[in-house]
DRENVO-825841 format. One record per atom (N, C-alpha, C): residue number from 1; atom name; y, z, x. Coordinates in Angstrom, 3 decimals, m for minus. Layout:
<pts>
<pt k="NUM" a="CA" Y="Y" Z="Z" X="X"/>
...
</pts>
This chain:
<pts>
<pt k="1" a="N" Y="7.787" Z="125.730" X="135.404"/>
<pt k="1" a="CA" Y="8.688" Z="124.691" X="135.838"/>
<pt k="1" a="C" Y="10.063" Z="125.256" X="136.161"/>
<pt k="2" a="N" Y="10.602" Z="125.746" X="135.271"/>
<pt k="2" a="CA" Y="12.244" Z="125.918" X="135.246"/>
<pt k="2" a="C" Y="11.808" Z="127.886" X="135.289"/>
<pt k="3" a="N" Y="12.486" Z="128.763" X="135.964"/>
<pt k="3" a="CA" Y="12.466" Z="130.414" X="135.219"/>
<pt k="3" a="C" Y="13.721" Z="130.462" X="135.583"/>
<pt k="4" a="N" Y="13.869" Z="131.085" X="134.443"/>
<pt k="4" a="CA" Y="15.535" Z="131.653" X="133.972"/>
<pt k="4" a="C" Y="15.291" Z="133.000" X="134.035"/>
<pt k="5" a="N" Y="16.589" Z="133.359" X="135.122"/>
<pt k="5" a="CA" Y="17.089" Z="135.088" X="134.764"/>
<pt k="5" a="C" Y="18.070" Z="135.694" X="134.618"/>
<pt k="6" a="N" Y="18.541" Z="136.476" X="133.838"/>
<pt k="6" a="CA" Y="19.629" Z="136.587" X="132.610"/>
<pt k="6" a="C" Y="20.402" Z="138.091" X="133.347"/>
<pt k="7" a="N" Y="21.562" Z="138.348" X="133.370"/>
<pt k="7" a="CA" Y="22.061" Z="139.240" X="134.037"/>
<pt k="7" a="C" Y="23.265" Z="139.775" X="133.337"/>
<pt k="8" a="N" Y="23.469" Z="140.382" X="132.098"/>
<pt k="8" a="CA" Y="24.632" Z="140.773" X="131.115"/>
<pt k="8" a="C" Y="25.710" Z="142.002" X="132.403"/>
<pt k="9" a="N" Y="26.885" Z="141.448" X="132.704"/>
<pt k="9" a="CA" Y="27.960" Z="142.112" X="133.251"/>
<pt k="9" a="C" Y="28.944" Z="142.429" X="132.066"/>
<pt k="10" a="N" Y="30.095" Z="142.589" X="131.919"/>
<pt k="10" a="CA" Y="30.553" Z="143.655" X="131.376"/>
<pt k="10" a="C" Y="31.711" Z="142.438" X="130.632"/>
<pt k="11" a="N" Y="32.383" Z="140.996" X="131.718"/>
<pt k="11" a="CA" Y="33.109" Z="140.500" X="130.435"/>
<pt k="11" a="C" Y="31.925" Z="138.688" X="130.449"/>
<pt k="12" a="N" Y="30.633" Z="138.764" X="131.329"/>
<pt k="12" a="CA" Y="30.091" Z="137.451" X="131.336"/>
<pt k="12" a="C" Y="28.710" Z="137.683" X="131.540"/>
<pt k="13" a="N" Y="28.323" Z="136.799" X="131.414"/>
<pt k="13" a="CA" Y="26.610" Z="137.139" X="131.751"/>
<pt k="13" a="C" Y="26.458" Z="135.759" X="132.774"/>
<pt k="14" a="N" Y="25.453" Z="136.154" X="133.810"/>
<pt k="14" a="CA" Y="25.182" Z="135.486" X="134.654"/>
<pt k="14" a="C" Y="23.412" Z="134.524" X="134.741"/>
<pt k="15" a="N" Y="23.463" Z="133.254" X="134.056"/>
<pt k="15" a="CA" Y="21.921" Z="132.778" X="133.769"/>
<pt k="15" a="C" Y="21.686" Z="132.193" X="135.411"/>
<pt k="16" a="N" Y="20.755" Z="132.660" X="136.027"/>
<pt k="16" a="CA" Y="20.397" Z="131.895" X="136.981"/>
<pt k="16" a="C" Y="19.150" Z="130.924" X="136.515"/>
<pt k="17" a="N" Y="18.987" Z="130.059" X="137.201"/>
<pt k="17" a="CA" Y="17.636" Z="129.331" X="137.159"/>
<pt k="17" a="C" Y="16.998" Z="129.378" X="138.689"/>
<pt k="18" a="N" Y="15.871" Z="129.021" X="138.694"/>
<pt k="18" a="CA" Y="15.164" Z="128.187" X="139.775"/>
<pt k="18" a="C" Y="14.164" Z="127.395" X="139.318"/>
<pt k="19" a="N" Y="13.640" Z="126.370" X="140.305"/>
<pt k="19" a="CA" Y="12.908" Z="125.380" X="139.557"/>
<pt k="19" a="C" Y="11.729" Z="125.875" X="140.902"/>
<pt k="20" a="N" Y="10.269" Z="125.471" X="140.180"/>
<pt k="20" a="CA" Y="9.349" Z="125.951" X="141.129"/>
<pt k="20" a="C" Y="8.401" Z="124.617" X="141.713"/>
<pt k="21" a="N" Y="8.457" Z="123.654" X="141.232"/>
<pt k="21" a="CA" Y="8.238" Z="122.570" X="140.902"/>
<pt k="21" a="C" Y="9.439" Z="120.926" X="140.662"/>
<pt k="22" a="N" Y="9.331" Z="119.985" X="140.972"/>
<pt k="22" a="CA" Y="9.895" Z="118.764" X="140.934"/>
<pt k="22" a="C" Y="9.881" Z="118.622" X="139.764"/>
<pt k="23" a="N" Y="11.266" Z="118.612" X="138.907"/>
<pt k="23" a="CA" Y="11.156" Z="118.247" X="137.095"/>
<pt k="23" a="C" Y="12.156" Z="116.945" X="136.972"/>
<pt k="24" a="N" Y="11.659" Z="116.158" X="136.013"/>
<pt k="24" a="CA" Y="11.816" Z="115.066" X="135.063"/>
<pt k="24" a="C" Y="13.451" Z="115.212" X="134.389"/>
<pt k="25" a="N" Y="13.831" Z="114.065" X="134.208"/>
<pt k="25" a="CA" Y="15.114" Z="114.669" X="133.147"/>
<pt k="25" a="C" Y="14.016" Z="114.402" X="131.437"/>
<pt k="26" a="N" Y="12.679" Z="114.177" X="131.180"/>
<pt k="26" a="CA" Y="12.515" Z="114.458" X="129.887"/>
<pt k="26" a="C" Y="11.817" Z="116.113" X="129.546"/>
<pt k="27" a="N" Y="12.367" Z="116.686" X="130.872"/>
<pt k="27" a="CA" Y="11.811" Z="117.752" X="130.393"/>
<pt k="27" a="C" Y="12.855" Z="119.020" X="129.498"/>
<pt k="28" a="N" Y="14.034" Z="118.227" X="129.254"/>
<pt k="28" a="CA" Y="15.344" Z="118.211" X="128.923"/>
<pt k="28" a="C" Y="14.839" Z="118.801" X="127.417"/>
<pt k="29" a="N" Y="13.891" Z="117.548" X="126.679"/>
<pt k="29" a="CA" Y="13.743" Z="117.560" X="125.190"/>
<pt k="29" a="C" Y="12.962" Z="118.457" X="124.983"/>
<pt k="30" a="N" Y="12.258" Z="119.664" X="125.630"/>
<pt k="30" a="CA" Y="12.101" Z="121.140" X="124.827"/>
<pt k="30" a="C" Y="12.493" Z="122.223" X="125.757"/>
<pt k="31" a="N" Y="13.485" Z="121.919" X="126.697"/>
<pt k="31" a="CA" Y="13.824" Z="123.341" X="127.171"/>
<pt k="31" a="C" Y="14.823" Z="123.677" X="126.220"/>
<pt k="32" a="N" Y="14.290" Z="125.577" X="126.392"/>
<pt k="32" a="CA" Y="14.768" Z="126.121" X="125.898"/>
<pt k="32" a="C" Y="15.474" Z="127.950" X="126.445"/>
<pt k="33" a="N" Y="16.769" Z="127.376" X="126.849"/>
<pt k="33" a="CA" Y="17.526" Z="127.980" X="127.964"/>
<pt k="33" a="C" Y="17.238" Z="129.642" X="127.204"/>
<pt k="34" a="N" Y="17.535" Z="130.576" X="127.859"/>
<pt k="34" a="CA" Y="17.609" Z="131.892" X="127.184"/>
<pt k="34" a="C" Y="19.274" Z="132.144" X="126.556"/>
<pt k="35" a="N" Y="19.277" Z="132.563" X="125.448"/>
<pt k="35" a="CA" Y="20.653" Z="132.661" X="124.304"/>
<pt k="35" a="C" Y="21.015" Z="133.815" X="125.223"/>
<pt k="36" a="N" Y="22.596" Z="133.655" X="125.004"/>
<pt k="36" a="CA" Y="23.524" Z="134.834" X="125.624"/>
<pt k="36" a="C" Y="24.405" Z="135.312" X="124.693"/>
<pt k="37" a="N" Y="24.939" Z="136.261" X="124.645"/>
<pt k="37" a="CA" Y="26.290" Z="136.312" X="123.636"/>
<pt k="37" a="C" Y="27.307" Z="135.364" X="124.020"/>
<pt k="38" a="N" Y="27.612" Z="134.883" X="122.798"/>
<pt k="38" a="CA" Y="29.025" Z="134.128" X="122.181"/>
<pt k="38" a="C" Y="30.830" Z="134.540" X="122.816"/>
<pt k="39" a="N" Y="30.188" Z="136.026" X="123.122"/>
<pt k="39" a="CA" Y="31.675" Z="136.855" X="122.767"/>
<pt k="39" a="C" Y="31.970" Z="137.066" X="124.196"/>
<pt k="40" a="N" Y="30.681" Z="136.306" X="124.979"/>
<pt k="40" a="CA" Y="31.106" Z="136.572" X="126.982"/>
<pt k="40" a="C" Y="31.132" Z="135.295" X="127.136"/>
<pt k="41" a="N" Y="31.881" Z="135.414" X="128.668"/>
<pt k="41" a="CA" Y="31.565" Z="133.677" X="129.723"/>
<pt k="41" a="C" Y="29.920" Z="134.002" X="130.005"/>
<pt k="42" a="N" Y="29.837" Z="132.403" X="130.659"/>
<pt k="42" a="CA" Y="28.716" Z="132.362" X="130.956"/>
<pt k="42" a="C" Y="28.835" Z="131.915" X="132.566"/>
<pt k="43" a="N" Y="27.803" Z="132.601" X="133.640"/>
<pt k="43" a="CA" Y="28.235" Z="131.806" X="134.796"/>
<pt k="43" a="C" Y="26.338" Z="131.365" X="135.251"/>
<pt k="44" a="N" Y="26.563" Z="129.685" X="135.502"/>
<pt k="44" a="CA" Y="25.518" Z="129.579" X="135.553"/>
<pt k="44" a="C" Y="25.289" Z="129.312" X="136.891"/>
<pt k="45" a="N" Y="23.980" Z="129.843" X="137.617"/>
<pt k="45" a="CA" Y="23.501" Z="129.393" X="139.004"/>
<pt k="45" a="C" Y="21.912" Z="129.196" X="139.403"/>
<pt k="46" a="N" Y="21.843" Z="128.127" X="139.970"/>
<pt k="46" a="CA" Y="20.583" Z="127.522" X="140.837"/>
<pt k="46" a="C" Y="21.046" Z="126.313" X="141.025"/>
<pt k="47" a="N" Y="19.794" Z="125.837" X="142.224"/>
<pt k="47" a="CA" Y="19.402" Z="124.981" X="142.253"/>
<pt k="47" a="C" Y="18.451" Z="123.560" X="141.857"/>
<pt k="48" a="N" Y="19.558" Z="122.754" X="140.863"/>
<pt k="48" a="CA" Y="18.914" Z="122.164" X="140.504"/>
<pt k="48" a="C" Y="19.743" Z="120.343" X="140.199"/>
<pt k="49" a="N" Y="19.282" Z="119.286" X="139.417"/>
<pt k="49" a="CA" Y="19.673" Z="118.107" X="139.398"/>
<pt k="49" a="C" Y="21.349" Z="118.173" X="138.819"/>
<pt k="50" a="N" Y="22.432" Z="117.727" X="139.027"/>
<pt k="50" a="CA" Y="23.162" Z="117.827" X="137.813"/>
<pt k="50" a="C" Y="23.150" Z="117.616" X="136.655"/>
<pt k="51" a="N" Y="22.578" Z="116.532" X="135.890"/>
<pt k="51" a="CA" Y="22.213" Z="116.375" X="134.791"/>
<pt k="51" a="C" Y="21.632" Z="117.444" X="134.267"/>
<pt k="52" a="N" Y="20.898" Z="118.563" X="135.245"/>
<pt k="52" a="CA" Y="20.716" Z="120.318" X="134.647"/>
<pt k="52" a="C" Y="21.358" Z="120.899" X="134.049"/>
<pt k="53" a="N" Y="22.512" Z="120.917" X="134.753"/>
<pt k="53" a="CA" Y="23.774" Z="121.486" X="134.661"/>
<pt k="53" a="C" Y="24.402" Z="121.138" X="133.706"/>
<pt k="54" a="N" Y="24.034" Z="119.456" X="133.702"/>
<pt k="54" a="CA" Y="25.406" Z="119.271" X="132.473"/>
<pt k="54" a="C" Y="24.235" Z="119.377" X="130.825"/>
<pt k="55" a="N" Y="23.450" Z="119.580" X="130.918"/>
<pt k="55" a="CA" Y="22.739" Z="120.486" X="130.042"/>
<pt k="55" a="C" Y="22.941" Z="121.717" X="129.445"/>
<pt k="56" a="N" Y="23.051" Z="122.380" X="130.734"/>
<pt k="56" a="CA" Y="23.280" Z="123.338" X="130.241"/>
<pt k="56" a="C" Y="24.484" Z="123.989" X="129.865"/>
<pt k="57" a="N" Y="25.724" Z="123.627" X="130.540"/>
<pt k="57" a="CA" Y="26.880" Z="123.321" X="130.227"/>
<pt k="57" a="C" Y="27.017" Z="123.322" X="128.749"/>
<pt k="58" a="N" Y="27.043" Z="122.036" X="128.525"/>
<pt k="58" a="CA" Y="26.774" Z="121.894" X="127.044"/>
<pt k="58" a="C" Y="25.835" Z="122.922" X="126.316"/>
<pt k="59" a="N" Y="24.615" Z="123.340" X="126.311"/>
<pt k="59" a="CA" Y="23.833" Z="124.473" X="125.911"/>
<pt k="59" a="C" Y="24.994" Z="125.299" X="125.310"/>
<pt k="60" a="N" Y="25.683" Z="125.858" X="126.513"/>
<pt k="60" a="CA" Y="26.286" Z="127.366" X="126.527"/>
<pt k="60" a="C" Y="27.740" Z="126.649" X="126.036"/>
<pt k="61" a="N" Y="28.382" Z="125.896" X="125.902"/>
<pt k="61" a="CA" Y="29.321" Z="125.853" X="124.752"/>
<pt k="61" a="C" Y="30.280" Z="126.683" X="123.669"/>
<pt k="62" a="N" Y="29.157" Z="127.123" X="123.388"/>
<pt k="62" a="CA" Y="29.509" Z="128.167" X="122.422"/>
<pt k="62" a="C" Y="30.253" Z="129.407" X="122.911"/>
<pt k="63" a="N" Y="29.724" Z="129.607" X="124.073"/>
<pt k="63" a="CA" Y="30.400" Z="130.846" X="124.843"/>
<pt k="63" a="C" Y="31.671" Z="131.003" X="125.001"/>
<pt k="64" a="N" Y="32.465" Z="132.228" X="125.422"/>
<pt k="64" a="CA" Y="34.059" Z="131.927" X="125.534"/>
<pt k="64" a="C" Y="34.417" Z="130.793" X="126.518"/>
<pt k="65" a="N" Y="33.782" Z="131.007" X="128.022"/>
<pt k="65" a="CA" Y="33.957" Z="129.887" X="129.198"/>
<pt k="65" a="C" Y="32.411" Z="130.095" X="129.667"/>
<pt k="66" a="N" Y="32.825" Z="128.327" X="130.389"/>
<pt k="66" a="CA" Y="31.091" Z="128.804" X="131.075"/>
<pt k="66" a="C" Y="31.669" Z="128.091" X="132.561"/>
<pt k="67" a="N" Y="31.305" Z="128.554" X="133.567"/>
<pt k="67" a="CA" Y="31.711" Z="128.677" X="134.558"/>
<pt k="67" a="C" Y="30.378" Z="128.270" X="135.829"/>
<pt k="68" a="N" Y="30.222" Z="127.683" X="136.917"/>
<pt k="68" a="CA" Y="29.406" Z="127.011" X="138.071"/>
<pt k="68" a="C" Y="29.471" Z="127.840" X="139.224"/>
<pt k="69" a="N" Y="28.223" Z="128.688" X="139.719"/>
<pt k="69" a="CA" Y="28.481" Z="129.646" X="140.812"/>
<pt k="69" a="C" Y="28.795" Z="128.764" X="142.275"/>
<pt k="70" a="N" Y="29.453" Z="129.206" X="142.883"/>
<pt k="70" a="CA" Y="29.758" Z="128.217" X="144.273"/>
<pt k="70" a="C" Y="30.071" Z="129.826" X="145.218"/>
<pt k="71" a="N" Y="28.988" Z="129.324" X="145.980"/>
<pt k="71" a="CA" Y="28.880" Z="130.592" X="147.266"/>
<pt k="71" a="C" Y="29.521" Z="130.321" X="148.184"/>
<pt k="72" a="N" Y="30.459" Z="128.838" X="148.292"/>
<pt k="72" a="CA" Y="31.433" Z="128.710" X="149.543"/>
<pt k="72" a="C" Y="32.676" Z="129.527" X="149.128"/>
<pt k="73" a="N" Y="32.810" Z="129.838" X="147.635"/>
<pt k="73" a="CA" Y="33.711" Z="130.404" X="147.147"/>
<pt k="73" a="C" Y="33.657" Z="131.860" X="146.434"/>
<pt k="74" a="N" Y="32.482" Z="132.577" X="147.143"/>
<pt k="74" a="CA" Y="32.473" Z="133.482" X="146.566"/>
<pt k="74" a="C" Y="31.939" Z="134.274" X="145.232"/>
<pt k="75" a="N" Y="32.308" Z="132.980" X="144.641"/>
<pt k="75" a="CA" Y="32.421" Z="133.409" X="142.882"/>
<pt k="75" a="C" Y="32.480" Z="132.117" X="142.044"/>
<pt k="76" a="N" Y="32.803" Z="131.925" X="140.648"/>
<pt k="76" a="CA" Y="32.124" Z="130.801" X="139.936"/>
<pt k="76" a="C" Y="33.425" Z="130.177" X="139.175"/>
<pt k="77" a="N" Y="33.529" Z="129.311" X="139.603"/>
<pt k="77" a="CA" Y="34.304" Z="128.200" X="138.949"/>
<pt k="77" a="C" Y="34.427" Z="127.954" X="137.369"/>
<pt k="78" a="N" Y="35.528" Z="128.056" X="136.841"/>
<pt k="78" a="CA" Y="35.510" Z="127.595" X="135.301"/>
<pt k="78" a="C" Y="35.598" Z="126.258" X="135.196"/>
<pt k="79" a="N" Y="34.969" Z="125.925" X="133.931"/>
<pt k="79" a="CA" Y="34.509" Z="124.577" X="134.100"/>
<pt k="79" a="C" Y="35.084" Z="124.126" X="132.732"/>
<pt k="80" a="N" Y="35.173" Z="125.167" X="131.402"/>
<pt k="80" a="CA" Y="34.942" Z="124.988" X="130.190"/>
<pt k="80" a="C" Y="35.327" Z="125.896" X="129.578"/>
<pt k="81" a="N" Y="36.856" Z="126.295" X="129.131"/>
<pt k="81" a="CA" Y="37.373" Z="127.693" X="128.401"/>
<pt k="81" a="C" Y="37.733" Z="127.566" X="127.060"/>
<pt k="82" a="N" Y="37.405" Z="128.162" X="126.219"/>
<pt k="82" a="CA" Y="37.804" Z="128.151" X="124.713"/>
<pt k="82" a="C" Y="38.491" Z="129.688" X="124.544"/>
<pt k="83" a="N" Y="38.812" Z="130.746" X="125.393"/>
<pt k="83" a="CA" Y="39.400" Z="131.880" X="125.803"/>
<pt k="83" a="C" Y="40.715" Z="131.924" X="126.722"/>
<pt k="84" a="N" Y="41.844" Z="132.405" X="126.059"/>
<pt k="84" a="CA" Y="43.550" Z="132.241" X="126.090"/>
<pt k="84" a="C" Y="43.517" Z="133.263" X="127.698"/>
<pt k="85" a="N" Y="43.596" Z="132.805" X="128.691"/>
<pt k="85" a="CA" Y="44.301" Z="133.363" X="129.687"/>
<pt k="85" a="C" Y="43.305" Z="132.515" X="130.976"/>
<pt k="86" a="N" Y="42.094" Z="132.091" X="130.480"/>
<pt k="86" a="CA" Y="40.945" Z="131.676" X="131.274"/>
<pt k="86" a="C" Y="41.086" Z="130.102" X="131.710"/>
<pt k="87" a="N" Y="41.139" Z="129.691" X="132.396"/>
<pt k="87" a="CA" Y="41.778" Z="128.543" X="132.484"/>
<pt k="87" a="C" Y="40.546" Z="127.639" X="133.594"/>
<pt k="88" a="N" Y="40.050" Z="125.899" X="133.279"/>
<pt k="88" a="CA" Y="39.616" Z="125.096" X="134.368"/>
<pt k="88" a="C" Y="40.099" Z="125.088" X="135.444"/>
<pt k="89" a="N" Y="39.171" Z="125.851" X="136.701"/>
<pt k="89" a="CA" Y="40.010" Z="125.763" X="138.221"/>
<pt k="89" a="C" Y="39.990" Z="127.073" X="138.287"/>
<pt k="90" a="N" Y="39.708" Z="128.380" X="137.655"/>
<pt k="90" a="CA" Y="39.927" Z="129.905" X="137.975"/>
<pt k="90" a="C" Y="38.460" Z="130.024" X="138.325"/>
<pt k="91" a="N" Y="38.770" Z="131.099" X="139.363"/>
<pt k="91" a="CA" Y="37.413" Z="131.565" X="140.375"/>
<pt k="91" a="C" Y="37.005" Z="132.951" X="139.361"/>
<pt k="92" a="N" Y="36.226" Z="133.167" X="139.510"/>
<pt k="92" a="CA" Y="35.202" Z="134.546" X="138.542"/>
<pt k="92" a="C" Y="34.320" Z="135.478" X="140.087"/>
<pt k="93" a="N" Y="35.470" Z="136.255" X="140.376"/>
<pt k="93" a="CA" Y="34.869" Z="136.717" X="141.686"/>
<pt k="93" a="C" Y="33.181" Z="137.146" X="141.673"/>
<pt k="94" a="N" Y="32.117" Z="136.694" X="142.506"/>
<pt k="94" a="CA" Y="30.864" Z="137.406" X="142.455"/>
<pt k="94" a="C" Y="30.023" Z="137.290" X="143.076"/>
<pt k="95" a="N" Y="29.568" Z="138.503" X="143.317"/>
<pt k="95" a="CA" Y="28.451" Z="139.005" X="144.608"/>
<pt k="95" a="C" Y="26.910" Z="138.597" X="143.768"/>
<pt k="96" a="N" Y="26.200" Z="137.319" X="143.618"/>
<pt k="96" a="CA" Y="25.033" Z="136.847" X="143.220"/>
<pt k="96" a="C" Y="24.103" Z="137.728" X="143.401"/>
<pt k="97" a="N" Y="24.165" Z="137.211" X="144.488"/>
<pt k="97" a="CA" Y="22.875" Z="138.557" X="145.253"/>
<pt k="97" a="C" Y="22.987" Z="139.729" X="144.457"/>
<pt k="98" a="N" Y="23.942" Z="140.572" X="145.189"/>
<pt k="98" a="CA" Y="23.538" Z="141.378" X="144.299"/>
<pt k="98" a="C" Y="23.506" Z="141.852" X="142.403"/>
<pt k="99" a="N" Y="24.271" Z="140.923" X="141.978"/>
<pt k="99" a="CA" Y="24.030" Z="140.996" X="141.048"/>
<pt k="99" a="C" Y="22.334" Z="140.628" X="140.591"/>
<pt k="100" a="N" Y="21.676" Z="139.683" X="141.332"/>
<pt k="100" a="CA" Y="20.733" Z="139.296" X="141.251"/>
<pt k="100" a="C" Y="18.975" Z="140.224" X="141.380"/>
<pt k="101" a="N" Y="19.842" Z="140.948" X="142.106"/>
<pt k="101" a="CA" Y="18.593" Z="141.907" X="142.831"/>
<pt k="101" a="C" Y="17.711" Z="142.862" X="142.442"/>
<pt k="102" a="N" Y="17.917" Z="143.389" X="141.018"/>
<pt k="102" a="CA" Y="17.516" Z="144.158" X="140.344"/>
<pt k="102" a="C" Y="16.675" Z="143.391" X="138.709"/>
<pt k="103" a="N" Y="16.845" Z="141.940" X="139.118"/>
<pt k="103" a="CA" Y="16.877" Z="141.542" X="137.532"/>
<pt k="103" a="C" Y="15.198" Z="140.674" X="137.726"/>
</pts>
């Protein structure tokens, strides 16, 4: 249904998803996203419902910021900072693709 792929960079890790299949929002009550470290942002990307998102959003919480990839912009939007200099509205410059390409 959902595959997640996990991409550790140096101050964030990058979870992509894709969905392979048309999913439910009850498929909500046993996903189970892949854990990242605490001590990075998180930048999350695919295509999928928002209510995904704001899943997972929440999920990753814990993280310093978790941040929304946007390819009109390059790089990924902060959405959610609990980390002193990182601020809602700062871009996280990044090349997806290739970050993507090897993983």
């Amino acid at each position: 249904m959902i595959k997640f792929r996990v991409k550790e960079l140096g101050g964030f890790t990058v979870v992509h998803f894709e969905l392979n299949e048309e999913i439910r929002p009850s498929i909500l009550r046993n996903l189970n996203p892949p854990e990242v470290k605490g001590t990075k942002g998180v930048v999350l990307s695919g295509r999928g419902p928002i209510w995904l998102y704001g899943f997972l959003v929440h999920f990753y919480h814990y993280t310093r910021w978790v941040a929304t990839y946007d390819p009109r912009l390059g790089g990924a939007v902060i959405i959610e900072s609990h980390w002193p200099g990182v601020h809602p509205g700062d871009v996280v410059k990044l090349n997806l693709e290739e970050v993507l390409r090897n993983v």
